[in-house]
matplotlib code that plots the C-alpha trace (Angstrom):
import matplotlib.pyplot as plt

x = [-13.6, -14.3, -12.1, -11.5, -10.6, -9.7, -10.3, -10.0, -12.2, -10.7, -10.7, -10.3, -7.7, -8.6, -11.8, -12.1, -15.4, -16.0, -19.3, -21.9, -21.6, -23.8, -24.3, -25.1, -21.6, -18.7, -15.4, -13.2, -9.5, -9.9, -6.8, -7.5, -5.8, -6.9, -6.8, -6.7, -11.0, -11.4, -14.7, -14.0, -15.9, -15.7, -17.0, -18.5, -19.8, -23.7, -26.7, -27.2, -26.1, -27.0, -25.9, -25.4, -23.8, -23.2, -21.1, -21.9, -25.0, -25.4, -29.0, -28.8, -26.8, -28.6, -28.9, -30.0, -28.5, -28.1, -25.5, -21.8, -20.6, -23.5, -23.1, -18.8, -19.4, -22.7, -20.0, -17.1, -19.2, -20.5, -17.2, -16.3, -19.4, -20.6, -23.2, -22.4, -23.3, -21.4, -22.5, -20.7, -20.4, -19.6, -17.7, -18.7, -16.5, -16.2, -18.9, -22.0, -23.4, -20.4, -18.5, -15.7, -16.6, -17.8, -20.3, -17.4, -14.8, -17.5, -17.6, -13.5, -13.4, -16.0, -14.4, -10.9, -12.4, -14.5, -11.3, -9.7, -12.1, -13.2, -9.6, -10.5, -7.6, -7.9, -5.6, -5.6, -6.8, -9.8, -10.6, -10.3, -12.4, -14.9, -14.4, -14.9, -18.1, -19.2, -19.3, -16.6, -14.7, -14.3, -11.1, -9.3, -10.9, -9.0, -5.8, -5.3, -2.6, -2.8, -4.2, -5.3, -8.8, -9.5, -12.2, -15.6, -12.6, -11.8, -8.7, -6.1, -2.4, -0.8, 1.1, 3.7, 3.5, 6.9, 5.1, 2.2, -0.6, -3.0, -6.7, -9.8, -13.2, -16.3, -19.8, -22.6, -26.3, -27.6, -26.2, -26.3, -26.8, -24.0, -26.5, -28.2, -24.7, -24.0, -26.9, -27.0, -23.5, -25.3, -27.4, -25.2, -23.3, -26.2, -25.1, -21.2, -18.4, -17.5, -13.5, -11.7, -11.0, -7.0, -4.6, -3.0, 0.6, 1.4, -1.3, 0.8, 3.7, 2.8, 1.8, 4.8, 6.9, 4.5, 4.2, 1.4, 1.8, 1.8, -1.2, -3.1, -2.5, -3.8, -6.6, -9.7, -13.3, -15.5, -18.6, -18.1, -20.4, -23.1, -22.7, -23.2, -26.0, -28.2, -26.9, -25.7, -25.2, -21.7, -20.1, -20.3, -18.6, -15.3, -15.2, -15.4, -12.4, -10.4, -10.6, -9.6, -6.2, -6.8, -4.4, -7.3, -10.8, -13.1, -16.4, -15.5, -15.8, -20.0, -20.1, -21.7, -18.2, -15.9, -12.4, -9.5, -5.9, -3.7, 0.1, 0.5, -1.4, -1.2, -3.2, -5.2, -6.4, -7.2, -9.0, -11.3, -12.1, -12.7, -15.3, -17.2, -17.6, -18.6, -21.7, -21.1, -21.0, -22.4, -19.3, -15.5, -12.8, -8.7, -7.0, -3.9, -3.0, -2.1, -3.2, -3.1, -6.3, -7.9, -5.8, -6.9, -6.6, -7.6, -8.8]
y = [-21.0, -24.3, -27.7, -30.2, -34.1, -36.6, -40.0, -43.2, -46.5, -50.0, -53.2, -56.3, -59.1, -61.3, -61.1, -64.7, -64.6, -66.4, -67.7, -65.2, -64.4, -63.9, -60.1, -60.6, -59.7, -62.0, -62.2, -61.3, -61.2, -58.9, -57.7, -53.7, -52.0, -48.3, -47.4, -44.2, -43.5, -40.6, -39.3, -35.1, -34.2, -30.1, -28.6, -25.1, -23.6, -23.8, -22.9, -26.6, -30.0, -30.3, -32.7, -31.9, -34.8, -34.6, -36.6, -39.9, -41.6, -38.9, -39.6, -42.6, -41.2, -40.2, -36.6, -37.0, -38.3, -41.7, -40.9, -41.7, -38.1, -36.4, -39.5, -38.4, -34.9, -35.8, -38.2, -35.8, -33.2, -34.8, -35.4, -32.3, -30.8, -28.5, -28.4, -30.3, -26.9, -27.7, -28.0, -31.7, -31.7, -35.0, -35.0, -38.5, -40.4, -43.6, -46.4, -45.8, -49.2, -50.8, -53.0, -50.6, -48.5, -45.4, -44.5, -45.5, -43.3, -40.0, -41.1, -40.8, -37.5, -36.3, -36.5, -35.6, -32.5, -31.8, -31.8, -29.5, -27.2, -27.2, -27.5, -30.1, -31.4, -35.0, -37.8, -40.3, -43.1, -41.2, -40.8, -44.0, -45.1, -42.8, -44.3, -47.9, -46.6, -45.4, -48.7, -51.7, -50.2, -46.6, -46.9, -48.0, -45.2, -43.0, -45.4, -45.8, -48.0, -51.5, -53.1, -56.1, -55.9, -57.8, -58.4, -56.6, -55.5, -52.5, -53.4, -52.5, -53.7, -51.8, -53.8, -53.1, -53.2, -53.5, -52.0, -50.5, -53.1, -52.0, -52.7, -52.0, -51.9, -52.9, -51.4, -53.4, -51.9, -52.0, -52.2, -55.0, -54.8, -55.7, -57.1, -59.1, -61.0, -61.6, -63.2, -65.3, -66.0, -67.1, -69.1, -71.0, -72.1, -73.6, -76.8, -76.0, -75.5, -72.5, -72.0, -69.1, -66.3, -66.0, -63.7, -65.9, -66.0, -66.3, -63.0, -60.8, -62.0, -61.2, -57.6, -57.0, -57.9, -56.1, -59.3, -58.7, -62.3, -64.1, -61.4, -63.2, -66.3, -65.6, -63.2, -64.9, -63.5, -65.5, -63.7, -63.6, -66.8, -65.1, -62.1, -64.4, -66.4, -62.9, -61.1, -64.2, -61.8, -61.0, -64.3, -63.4, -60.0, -62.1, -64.2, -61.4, -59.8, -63.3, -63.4, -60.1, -60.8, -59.8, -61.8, -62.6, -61.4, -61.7, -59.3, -56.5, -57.1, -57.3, -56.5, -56.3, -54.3, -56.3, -56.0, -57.6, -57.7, -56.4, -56.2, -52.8, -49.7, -50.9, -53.5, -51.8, -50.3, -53.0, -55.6, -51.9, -51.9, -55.4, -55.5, -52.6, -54.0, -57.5, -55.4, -57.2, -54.3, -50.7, -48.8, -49.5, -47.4, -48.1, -47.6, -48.5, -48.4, -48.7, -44.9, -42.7, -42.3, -39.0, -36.5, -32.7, -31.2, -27.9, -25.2]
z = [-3.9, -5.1, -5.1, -8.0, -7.5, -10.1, -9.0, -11.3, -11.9, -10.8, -12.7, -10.1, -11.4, -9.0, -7.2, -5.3, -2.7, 0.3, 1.4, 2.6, 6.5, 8.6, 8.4, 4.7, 3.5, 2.2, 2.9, -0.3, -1.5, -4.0, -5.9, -7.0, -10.1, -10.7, -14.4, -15.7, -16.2, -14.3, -13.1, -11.4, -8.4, -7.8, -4.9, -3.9, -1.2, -1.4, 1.1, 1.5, -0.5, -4.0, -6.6, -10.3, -12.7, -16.5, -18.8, -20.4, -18.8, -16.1, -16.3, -14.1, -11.6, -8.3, -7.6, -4.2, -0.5, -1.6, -3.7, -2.3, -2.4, -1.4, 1.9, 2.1, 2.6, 5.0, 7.0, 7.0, 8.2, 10.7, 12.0, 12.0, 13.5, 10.5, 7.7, 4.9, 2.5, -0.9, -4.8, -5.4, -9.2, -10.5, -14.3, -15.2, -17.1, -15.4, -16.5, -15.0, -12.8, -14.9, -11.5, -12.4, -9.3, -10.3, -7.5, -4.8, -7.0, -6.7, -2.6, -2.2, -4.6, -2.9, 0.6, -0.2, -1.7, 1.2, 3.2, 1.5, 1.0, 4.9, 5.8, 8.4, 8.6, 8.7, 8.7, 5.7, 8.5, 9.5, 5.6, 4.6, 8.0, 6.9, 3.0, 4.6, 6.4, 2.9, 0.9, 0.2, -2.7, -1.4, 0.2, -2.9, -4.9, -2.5, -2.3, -6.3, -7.3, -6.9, -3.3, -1.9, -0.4, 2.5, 5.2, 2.5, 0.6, 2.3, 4.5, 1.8, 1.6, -1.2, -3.9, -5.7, -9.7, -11.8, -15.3, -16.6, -18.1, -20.7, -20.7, -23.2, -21.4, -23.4, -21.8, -21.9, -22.9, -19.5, -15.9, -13.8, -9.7, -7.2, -4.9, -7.5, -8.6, -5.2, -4.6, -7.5, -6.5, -3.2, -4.4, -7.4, -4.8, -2.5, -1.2, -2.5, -0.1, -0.8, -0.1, 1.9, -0.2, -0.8, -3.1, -6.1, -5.5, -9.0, -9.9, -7.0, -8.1, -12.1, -11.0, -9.2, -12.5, -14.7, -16.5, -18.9, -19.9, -16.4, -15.1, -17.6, -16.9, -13.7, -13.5, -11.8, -10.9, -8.9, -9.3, -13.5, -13.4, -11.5, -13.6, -17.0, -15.7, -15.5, -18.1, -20.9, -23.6, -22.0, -22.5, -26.8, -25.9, -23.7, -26.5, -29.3, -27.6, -27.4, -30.8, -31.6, -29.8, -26.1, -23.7, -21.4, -21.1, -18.0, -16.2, -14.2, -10.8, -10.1, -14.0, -16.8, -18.0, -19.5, -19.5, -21.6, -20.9, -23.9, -24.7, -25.5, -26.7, -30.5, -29.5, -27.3, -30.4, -32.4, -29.8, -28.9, -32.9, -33.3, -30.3, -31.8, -35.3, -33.1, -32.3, -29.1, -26.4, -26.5, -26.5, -25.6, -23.3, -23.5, -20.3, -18.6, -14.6, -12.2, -11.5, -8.5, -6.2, -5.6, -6.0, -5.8, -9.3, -9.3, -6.5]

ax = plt.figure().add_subplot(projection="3d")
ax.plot(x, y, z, "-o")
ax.set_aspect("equal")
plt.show()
C-alpha cells in the first residue's frame, strides 16, 4: 500500500519583517497565497527511511535526514511511538531553493501521508504543531489557501479570497539561501529602526475582493532588497516583466524567484513569453491560487 499527497508552492504578497530577536529569528506578518505548483510526495512501506526525488532540479534536493519529509515522518513517528520505515518519494515540481517553499511543501505532504498511511490518527492541531516544529513555512504548506503568518510565520489566520489571481514565476540560474537574505537583511538595516511587522489593510482587503488591481497596488516584500543586493541580476528580470505588461513584479519571499501579478491567463501567457526572450531568468511557470494544502491524492 502506498499514499500519494499533492501539496502546492506559496508566493508571499506581503512579507513585512521585524527586527531580528534574540533567538536569531524575526517576527513576520507574512501574508501566504498557495498557487497551483505542486510537488507529490508518495509513501511505501520500507525496511527503514529512504528518500528518492526526480523531476526538475531533483539533483539538489537532499536525499538524506535533513530533508523536511524524511524530518515529518521522523517527528510523527516519534509521536506515535513507531519506526519511521517508509520510501518518501518526492515528484518535484515546485522550484527548487526558489523562496516559493518547496522543501516546507515535501515536509507537510510528507506528514499528512504518513498519517494516513499509519492511520495515527492525528488531529490537524497536532499536525500543524508538528509542521511548526519542522520549519516556519510548513504549516501553510499544509493549510493552502491564503493565511496570515504570524509570530516566525507559522501562527496562521486563514483569509478569505473573493477571486482567483494569476501569477507567472520566472526561475533564476541559481538558488539563493534563506539564512543568507536574512542576514543581509540584518545587517542593511544596522543602525535602522526596524518597525513591527503588520498586515496591510488595504493588501487583506484587495485579497478578499479578488482585486487583481488593488493586490497590486499593495504587494510588499521586505526582504526583496536583501535578496537584490546578493543576487543584482534579479532586479533586470522585475523590470523585464513590468515591461512585458505584468501588474506588479517583486522576489519571492527569501527569493531568487520572481513573481509577477497578471490580469488574466491571456496575459499570463504573454508577460511568461516576454521574460524568456528577455533572456533574463532561466525558465518561467504560470500559476494561479489560491490552492488547497496537502490533500491525499491517491492510495
Amino acid at each position: 500500500m502506498s499514499v500519494t499527497v499533492r501539496v502546492p508552492a506559496k508566493v508571499n504578497v506581503q512579507l513585512a519583517v521585524g527586527a531580528a530577536r534574540p533567538d536569531g529569528f524575526h517576527d513576520l506578518a507574512n501574508v501566504f497565497l498557495a498557487v497551483g505548483l505542486y510537488d507529490e510526495i508518495t509513501v511505501t512501506p520500507a525496511d527503514g527511511l529512504r528518500v528518492t526525488c526526480d523531476g526538475p532540479d531533483a539533483d539538489q534536493v537532499p536525499l538524506d535526514r535533513t530533508n523536511l519529509a524524511a524530518r515529518a515522518a521522523e517527528a510523527l513517528a516519534e509521536r506515535y511511538g513507531r519506526n519511521p520505515d517508509v520510501h518518501l518519494h518526492i515528484a518535484k515540481d515546485i522550484p527548487v531553493a526558489g523562496g516559493m517553499a518547496g522543501g516546507s511543501a515535501d515536509g507537510a505532504g510528507a506528514l499528512v501521508a504518513c498519517d494516513a498511511l499509519w492511520q495515527t490518527g492525528a488531529s490537524r492541531d497536532e499536525l500543524l504543531d508538528i509542521c511548526a516544529e519542522l520549519g516556519s513555512d510548513v504549516p501553510f504548506s499544509l493549510v493552502g489557501g491564503a493565511a496570515l503568518g504570524i509570530g516566525r510565520g507559522e501562527q496562521l489566520t486563514p483569509l478569505e479570497v473573493g477571486g482567483t489571481f494569476h501569477w507567472v514565476f520566472a526561475m533564476a540560474g541559481r538558488g539563493l539561501s534563506t539564512p543568507a537574505v536574512f542576514r543581509e537583511f540584518d545587517r542593511l538595516g544596522e543602525g535602522t529602526d526596524i518597525p513591527e511587522p503588520v498586515a496591510s489593510g488595504e493588501l487583506l482587503a484587495a485579497l478578499a475582493k479578488g482585486d487583481p488591481d488593488a493586490l497590486a497596488a499593495a504587494v510588499s516584500n521586505d526582504l526583496q532588497p536583501a535578496a537584490l543586493s546578493l543576487f543584482p541580476e534579479l532586479a533586470g528580470t522585475l523590470a523585464a516583466g513590468r515591461a512585458a505588461g505584468a501588474l506588479t513584479a517583486l522576489v519571492s519571499g527569501s527569493g531568487p524567484t520572481t513573481a509577477f501579478l497578471v490580469r488574466d491567463p491571456e496575459s499570463a501567457a504573454a508577460v511568461a513569453q516576454a521574460l524568456l526572450a528577455s533572456g533574463t531568468c532561466r525558465t518561467v511557470r504560470t500559476a494561479s491560487g489560491p490552492a488547497p494544502g496537502a490533500t491525499v491524492a491517491g492510495r
